[in-house]
KEKE-3310 file (N, C-alpha, C; in steps of 0.2 Angstrom, whole numbers, plus 5000, padded with zeros to 4 digits):
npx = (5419:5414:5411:5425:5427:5433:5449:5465:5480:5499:5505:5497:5485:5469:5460:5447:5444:5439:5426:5411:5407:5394:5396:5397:5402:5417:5432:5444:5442:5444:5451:5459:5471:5485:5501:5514:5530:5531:5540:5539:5539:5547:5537:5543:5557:5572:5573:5567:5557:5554:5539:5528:5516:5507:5499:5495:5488:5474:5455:5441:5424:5415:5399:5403:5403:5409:5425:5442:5455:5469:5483:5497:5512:5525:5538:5541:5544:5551:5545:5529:5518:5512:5515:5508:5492:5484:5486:5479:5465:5455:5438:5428:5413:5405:5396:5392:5404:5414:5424:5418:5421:5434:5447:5457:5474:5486:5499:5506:5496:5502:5496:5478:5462:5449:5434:5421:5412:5412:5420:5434:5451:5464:5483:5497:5514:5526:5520:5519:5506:5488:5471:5456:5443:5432:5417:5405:5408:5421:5433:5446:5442:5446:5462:5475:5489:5505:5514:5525:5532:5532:5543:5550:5556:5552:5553:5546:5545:5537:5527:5514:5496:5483:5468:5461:5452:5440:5439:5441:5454:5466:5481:5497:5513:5528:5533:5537:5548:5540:5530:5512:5495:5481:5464:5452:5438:5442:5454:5463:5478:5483:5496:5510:5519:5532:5547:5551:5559:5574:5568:5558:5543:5540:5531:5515:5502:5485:5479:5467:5455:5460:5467:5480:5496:5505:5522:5535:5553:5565:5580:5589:5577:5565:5552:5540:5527:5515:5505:5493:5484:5494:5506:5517:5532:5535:5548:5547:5553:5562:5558:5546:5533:5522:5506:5493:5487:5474:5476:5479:5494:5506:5513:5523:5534:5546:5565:5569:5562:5559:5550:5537:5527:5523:5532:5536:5537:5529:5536:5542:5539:5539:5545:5546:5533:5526:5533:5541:5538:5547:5545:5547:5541:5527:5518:5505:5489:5478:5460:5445:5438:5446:5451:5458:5473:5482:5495:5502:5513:5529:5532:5520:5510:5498:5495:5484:5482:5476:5472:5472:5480:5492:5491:5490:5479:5473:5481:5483:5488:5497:5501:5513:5519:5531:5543:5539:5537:5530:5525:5515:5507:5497:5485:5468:5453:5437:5424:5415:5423:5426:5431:5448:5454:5468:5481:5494:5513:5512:5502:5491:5476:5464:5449:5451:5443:5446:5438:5425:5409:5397:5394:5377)
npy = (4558:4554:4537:4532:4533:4531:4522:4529:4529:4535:4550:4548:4547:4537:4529:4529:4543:4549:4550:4555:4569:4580:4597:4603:4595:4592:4586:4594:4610:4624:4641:4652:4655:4648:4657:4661:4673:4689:4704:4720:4738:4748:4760:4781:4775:4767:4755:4738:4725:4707:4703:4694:4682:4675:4665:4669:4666:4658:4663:4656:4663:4668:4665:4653:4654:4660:4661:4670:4675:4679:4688:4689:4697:4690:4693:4708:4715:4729:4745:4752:4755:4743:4739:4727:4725:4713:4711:4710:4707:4692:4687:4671:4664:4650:4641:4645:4644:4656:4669:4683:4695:4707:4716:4729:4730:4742:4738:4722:4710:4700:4692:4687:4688:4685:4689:4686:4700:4699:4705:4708:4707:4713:4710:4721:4718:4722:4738:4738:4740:4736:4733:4738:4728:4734:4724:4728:4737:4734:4740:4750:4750:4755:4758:4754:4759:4748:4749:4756:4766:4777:4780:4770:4757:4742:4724:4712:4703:4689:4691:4689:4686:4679:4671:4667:4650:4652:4665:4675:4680:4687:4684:4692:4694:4698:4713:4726:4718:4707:4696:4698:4698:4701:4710:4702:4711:4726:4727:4731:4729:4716:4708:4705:4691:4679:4679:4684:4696:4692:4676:4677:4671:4661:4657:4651:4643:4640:4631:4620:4623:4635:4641:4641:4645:4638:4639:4642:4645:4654:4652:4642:4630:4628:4622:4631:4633:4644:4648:4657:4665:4669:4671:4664:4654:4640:4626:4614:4608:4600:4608:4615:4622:4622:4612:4607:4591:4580:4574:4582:4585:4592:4593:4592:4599:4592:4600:4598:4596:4585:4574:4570:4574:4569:4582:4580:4565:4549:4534:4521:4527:4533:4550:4552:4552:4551:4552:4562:4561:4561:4576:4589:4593:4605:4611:4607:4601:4596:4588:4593:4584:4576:4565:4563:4571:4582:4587:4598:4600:4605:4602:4607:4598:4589:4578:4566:4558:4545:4547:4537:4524:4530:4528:4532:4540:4552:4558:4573:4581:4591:4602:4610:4627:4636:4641:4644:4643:4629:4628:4623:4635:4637:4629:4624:4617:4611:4615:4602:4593:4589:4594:4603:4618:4625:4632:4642:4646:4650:4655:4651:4643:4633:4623:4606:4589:4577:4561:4558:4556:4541:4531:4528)
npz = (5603:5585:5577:5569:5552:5541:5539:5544:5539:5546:5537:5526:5516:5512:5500:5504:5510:5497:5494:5494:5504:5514:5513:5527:5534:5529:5529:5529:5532:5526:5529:5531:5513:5512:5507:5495:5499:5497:5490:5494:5493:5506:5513:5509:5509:5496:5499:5499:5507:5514:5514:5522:5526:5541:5555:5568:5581:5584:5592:5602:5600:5613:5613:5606:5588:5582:5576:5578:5569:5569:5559:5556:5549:5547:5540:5539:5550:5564:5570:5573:5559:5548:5532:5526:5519:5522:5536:5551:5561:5557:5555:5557:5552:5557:5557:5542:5537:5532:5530:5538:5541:5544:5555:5549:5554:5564:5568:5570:5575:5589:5599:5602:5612:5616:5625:5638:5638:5625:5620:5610:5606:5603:5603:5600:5598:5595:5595:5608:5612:5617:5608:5608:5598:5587:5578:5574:5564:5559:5564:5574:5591:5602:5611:5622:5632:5633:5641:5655:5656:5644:5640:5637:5628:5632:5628:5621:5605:5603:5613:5623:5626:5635:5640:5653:5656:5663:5657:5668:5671:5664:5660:5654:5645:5641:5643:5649:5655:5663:5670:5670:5679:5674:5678:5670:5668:5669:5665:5675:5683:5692:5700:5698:5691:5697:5695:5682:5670:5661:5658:5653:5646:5631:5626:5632:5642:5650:5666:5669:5678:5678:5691:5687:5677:5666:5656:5646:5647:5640:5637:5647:5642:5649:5659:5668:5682:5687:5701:5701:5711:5721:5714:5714:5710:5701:5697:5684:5674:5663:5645:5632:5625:5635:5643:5649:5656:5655:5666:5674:5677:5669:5656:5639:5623:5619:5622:5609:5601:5597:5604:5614:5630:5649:5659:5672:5675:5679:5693:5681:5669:5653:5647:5634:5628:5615:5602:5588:5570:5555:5554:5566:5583:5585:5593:5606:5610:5620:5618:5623:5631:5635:5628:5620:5610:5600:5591:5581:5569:5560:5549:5545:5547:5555:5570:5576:5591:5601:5619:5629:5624:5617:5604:5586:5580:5570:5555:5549:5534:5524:5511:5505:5502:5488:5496:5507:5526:5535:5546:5560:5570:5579:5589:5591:5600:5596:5607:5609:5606:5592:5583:5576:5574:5564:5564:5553:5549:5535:5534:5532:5537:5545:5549:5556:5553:5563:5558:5550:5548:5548:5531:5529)
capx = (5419:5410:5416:5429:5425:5440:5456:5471:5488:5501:5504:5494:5478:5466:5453:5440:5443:5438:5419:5407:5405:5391:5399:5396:5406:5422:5435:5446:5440:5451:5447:5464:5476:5495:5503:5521:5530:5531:5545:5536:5543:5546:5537:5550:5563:5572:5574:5561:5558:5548:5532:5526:5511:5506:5492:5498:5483:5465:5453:5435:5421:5410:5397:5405:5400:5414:5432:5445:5461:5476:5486:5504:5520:5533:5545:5544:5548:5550:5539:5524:5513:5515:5510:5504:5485:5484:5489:5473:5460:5450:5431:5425:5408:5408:5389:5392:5410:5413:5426:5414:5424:5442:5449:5464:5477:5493:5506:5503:5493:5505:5489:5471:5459:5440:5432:5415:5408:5409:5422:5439:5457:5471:5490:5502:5520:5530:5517:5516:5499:5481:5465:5448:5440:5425:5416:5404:5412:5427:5439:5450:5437:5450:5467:5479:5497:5506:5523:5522:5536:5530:5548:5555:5552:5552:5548:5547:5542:5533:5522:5507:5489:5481:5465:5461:5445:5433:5438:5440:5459:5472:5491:5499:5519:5533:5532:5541:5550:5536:5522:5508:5489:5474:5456:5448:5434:5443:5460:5466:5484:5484:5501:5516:5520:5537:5554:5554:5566:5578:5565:5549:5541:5542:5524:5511:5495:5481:5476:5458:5453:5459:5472:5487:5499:5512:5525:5543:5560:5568:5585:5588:5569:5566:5544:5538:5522:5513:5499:5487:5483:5499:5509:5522:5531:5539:5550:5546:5559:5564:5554:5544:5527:5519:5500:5492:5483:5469:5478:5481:5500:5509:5515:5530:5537:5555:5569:5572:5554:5558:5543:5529:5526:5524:5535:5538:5535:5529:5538:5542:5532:5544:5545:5544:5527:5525:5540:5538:5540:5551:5547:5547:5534:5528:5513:5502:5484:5472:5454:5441:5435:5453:5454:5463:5478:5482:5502:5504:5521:5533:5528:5510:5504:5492:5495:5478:5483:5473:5478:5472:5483:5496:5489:5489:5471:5472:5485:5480:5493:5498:5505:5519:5519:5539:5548:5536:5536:5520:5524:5508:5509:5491:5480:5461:5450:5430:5421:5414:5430:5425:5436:5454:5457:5474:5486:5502:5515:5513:5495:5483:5472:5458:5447:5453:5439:5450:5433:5420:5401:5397:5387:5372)
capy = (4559:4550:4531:4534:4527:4525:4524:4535:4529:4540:4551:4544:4549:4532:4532:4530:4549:4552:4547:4562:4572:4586:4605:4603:4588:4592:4581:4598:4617:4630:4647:4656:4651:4650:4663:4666:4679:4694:4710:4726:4744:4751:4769:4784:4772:4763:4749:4733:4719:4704:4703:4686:4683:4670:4667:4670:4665:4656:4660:4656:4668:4665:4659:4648:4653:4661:4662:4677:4672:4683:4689:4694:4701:4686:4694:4713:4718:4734:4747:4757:4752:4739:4741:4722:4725:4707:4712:4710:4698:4690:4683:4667:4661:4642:4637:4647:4642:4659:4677:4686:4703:4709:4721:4729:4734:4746:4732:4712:4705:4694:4689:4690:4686:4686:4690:4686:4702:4700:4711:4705:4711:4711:4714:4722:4718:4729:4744:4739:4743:4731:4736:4732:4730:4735:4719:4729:4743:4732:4745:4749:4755:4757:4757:4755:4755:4742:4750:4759:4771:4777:4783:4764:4752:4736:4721:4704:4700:4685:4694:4685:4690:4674:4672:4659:4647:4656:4673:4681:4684:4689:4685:4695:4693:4700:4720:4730:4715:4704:4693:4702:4694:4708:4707:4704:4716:4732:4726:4730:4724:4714:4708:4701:4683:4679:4674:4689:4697:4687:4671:4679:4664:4660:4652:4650:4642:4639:4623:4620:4625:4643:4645:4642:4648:4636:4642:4638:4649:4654:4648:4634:4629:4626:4623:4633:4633:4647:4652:4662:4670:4670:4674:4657:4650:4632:4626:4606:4601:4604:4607:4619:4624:4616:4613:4604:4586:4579:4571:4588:4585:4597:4587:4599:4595:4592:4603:4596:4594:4576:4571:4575:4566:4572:4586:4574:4558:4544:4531:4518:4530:4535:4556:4553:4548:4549:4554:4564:4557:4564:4582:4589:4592:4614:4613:4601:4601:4590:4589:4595:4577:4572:4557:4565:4577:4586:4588:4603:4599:4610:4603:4607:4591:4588:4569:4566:4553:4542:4548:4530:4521:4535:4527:4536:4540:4552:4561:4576:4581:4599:4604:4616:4630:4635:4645:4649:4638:4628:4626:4625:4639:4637:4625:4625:4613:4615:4613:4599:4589:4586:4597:4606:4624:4625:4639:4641:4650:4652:4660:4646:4642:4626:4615:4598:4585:4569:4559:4558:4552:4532:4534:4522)
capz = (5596:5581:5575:5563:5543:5536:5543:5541:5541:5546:5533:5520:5516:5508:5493:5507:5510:5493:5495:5494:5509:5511:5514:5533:5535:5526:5533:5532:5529:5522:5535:5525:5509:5512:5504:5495:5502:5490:5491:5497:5496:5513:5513:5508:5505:5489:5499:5498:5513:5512:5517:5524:5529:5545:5556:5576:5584:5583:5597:5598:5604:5620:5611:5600:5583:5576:5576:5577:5567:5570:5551:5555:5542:5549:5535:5537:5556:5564:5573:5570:5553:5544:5525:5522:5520:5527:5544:5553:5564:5554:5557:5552:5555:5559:5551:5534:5532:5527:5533:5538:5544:5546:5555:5550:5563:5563:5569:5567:5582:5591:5600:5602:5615:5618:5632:5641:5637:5617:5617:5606:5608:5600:5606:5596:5603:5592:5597:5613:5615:5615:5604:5605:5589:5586:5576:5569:5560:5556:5565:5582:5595:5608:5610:5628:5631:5639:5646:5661:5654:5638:5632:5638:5623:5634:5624:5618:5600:5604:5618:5624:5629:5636:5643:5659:5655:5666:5657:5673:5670:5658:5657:5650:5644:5635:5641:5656:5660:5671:5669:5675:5679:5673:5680:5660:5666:5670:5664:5680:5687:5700:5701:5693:5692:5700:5689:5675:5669:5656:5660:5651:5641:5624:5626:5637:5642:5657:5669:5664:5683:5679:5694:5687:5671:5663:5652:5645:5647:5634:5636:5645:5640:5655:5658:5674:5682:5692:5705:5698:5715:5723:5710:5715:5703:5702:5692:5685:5674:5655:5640:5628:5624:5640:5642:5655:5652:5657:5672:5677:5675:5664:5648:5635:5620:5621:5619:5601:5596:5594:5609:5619:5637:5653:5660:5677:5673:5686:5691:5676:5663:5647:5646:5628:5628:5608:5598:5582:5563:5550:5555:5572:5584:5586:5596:5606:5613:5624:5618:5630:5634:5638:5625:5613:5609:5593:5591:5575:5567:5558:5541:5543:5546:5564:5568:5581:5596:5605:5624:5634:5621:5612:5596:5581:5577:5561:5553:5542:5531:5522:5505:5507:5499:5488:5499:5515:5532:5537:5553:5564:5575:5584:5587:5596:5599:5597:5614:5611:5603:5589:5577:5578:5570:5563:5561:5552:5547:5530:5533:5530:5543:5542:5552:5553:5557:5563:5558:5546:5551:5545:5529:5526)
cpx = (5415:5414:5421:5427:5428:5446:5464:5477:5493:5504:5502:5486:5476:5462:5450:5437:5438:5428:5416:5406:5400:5398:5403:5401:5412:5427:5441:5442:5443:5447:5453:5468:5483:5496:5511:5524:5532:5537:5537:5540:5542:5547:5543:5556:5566:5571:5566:5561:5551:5544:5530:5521:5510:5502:5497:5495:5474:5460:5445:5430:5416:5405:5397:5404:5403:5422:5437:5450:5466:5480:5493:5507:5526:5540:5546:5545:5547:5545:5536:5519:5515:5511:5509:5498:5483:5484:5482:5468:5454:5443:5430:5421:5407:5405:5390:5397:5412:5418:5422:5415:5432:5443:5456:5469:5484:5498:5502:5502:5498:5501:5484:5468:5451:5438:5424:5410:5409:5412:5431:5446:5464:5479:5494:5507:5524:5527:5517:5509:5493:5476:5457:5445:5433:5422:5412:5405:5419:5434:5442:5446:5440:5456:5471:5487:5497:5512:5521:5527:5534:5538:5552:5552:5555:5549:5549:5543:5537:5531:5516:5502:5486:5474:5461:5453:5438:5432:5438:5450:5463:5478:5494:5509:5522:5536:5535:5545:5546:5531:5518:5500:5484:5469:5453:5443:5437:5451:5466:5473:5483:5488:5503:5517:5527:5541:5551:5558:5569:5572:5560:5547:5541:5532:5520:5503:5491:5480:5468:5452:5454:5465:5476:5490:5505:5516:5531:5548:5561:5574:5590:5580:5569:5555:5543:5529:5521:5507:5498:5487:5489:5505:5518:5523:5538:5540:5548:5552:5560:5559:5553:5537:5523:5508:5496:5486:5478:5470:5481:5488:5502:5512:5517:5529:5545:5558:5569:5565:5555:5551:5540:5529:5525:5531:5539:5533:5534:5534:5538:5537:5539:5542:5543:5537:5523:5532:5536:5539:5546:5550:5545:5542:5533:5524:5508:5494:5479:5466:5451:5440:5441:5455:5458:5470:5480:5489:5503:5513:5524:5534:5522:5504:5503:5492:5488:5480:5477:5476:5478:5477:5490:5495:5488:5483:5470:5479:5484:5487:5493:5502:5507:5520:5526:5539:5542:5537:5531:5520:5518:5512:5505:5488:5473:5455:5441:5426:5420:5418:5429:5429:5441:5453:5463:5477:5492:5507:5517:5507:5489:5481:5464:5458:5446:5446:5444:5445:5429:5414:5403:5392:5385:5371)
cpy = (4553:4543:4536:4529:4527:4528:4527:4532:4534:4543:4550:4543:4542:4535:4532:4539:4552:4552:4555:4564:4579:4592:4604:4599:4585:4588:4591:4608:4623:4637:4652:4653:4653:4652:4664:4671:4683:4698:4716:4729:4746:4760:4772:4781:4770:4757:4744:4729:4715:4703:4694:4685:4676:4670:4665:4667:4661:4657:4661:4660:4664:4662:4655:4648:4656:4661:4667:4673:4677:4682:4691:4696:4697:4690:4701:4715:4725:4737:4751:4752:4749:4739:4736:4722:4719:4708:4715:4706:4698:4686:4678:4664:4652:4640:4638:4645:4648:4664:4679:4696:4703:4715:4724:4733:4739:4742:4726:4712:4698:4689:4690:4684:4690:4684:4690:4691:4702:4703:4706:4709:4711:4714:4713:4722:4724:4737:4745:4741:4736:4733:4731:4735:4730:4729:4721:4732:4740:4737:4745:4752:4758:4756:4759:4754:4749:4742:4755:4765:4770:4778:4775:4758:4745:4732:4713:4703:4698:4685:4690:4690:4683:4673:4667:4656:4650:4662:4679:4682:4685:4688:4687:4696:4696:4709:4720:4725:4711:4701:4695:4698:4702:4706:4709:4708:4722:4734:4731:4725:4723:4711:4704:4695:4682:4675:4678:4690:4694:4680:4672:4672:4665:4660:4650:4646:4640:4631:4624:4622:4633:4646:4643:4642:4644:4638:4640:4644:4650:4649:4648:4635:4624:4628:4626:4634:4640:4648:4659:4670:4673:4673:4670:4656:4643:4631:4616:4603:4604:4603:4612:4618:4620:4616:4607:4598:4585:4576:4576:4589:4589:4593:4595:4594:4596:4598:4606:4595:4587:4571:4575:4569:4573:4576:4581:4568:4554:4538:4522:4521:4536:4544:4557:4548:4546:4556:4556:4559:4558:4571:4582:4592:4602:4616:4607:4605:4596:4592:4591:4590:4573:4566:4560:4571:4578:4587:4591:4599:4605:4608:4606:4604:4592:4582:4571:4560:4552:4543:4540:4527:4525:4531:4531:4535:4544:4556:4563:4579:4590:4600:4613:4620:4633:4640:4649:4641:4637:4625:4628:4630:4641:4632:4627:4620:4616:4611:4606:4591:4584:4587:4602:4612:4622:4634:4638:4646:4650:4654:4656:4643:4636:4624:4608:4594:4578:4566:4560:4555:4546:4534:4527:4522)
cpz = (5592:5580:5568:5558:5542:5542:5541:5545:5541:5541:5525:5521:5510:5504:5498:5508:5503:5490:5496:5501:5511:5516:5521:5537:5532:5531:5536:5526:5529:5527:5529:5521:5512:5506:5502:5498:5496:5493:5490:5497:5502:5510:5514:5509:5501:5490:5499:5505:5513:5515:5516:5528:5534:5550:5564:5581:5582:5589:5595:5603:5607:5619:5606:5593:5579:5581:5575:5574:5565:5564:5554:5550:5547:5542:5536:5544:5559:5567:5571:5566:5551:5538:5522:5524:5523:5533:5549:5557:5561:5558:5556:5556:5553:5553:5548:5532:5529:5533:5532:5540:5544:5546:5556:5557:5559:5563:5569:5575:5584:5594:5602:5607:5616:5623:5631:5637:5630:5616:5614:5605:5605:5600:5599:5599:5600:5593:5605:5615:5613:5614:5605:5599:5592:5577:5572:5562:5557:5557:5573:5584:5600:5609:5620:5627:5635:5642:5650:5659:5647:5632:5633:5633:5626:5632:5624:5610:5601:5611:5619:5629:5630:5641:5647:5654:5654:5664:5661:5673:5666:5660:5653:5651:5639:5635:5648:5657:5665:5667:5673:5673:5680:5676:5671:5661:5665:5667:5671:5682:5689:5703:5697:5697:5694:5695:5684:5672:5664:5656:5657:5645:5634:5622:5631:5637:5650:5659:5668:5670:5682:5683:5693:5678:5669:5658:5651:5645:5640:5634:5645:5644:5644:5656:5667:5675:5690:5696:5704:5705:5721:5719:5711:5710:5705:5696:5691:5679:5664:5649:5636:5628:5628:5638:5647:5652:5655:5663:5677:5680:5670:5660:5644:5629:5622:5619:5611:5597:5595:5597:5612:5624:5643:5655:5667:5676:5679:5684:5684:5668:5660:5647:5639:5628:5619:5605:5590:5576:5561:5553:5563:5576:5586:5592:5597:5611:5613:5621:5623:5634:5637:5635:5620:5613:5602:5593:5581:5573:5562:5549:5542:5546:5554:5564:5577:5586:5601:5613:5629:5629:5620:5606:5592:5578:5570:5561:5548:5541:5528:5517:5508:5500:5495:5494:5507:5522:5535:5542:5556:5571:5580:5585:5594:5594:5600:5604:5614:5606:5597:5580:5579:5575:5572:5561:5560:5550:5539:5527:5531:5537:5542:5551:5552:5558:5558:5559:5555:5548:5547:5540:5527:5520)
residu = (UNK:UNK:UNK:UNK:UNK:UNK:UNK:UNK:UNK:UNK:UNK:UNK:UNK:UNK:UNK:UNK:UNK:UNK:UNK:UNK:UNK:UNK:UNK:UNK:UNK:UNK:UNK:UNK:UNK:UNK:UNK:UNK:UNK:UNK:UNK:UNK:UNK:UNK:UNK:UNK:UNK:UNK:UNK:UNK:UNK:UNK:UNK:UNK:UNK:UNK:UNK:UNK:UNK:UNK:UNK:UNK:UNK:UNK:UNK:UNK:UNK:UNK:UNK:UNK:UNK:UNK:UNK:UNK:UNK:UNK:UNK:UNK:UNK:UNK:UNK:UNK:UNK:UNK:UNK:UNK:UNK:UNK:UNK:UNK:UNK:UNK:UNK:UNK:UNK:UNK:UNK:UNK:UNK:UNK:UNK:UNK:UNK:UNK:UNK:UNK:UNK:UNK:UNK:UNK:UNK:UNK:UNK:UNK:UNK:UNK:UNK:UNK:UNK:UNK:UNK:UNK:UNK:UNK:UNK:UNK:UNK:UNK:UNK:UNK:UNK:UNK:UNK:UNK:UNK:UNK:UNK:UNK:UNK:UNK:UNK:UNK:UNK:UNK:UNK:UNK:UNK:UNK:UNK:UNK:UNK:UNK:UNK:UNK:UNK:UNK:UNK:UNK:UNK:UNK:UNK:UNK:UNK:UNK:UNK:UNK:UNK:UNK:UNK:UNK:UNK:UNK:UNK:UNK:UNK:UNK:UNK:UNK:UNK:UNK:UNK:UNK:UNK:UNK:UNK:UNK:UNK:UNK:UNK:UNK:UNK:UNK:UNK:UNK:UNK:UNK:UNK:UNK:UNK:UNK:UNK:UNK:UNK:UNK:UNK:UNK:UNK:UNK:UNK:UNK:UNK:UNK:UNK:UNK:UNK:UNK:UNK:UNK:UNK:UNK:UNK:UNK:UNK:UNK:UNK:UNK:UNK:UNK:UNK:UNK:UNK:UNK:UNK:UNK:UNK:UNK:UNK:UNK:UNK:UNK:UNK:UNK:UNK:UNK:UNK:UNK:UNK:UNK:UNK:UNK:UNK:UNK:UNK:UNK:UNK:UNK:UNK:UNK:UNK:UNK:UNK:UNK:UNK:UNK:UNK:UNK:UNK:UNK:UNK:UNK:UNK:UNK:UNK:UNK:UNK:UNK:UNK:UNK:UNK:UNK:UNK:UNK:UNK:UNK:UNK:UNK:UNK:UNK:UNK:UNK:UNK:UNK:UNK:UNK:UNK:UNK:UNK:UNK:UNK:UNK:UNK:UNK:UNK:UNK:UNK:UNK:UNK:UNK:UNK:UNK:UNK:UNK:UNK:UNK:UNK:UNK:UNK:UNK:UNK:UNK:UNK:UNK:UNK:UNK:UNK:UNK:UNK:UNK:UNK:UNK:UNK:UNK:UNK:UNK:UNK:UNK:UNK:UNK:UNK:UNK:UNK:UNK:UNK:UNK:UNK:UNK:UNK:UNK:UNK:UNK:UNK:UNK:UNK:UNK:UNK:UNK:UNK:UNK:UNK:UNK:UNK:UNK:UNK:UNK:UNK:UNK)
# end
């Protein structure tokens, strides 16, 4: 990363921020606005239900120049169509700053993944089925189920599609009953991950090597880790939303969202490795360079840590919108570590630069 010009106390943004910045170099860049929730009529009926709008996902395409960003309906539920025109993965081109496409889907993308060949996917959990969109046309090009009994609706809400490093495979969670690993060319099964059943993850992520898949329990929340090629899986110890660090050690947040630290600690080395603020912590992620981590919290706000120290590097902030929840619910680093995408659940979605260039 660049030196950092002014310094940021935790929550608490200085005058120095207020210094002109060109377009390009926005400290943060707005991608979607957070949204009220409204009352919607539910087709042929009298009754209403609230439509709430929330970003599920951010992932970036293989040559880095845009971003997909996943729309859900957190307020209205239910299977089939969903009737908030929202409800869609959107485009955004990085250089221009600018949604450049959106396309709608039938059910809200619990999550989307971008593949090698250009092509962009998006799982419906409540449909059970995964879409590729067509990018140019702004429409579904392809549609697959994903229950092996079409009359058996085995499910999990918060379904995950996930896609390893090197794009050669898929995890895929929350359907039949099982954690199953795809081949991302052909979507091929190649077999189920071991510990199903009741046990299916809440959340999941990859080792930056590709063979292997961490995840958390539901209840106990409990983080497990498994072999890709074997389909092993080991249990290490209690936690939530794992994600592997730069020391190729699996690091959680707590139970209680109060910390973040590794998952097995070495000897004389505190499990709470940084403890949250005032709000609690939702979602964390390691830069690519391994200096940093990104910890989302359930106001809104992204506190930036220094990982050689745990010092607090920046802490950007978030105006809450009345009656919606700005918990961060994604987060993605840009390759070359120099900016986060955020996602929340109140539909607003931004590039946060920790850092501003030094200006002469």
């Amino acid at each position: 990363m660049r030196t950092l010009s002014a310094v940021v106390l935790a929550g608490t943004w200085l005058a120095a921020l207020a210094l002109p910045v060109p377009a390009q170099e926005q400290r943060v860049t707005t991608i979607t606005e957070s949204a009220p929730p409204e009352d919607a009529p539910v087709p042929g009926k009298t009754e209403v239900r609230i439509v709430r709008r929330g970003v599920s996902n951010i992932v970036l395409s293989p040559d880095g120049k845009r971003l997909a960003v996943g729309m859900v309906n957190l307020g209205g539920g239910g299977l089939g169509t969903s009737s908030a025109d929202f409800v869609a993965v959107h485009l955004y081109d990085i250089a221009t700053g600018r949604v450049t496409g959106k396309v709608p889907l039938d059910g809200s993308p619990s999550d989307i993944a971008w593949l090698p060949d250009g092509t962009l996917w998006a799982l419906e959990a409540m449909n059970t089925t995964v879409r590729r969109l067509d990018l140019e046309k702004n429409e579904v090009a392809e549609t697959r189920s994903l229950v092996k009994d079409p009359t058996v609706r085995s499910f999990n809400t918060s379904a995950r599609l996930s896609a390893s490093p090197d794009k050669v495979h898929l995890v895929l969670s929350g359907f039949n009953q099982e954690i199953a690993v795809y081949d991302a060319r052909d979507w091929k099964r190649l077999r189920a991950l071991d510990g199903a059943g009741k046990r299916l993850p809440l959340d999941g992520a990859w080792s930056r090597d590709g063979k292997s898949w961490m995840a958390a329990s539901g209840e106990p929340s409990e983080v497990l880790r498994w072999d890709i090629e074997t389909g092993a899986m080991k249990r290490l110890g209690n936690g939530r939303a794992p994600v592997e660090g730069p020391d190729g050690r699996v690091w959680a947040l707590t139970a209680d969202g109060k910390a973040f630290g590794p998952v097995e600690p070495k000897q004389d080395e505190k499990l709470e490795w940084a403890t949250a603020p005032a709000s609690k912590f939702a979602v964390a992620r390691f830069s690519p360079d391994g200096k940093y981590v990104a910890l989302g919290l359930e106001d809104g706000a992204v506190r930036v840590l220094d990982v050689a120290s745990a010092a607090l590097f920046a802490h950007l902030g978030h105006t809450q919108v009345k009656d919606t929840s700005p918990r961060v619910s994604c987060l993605l680093w840009s390759p070359d570590s120099t900016w986060v995408a955020v996602g929340r659940s109140d539909g607003s979605s931004e590039i946060l630069r920790p850092e501003v260039p030094d200006r002469k």
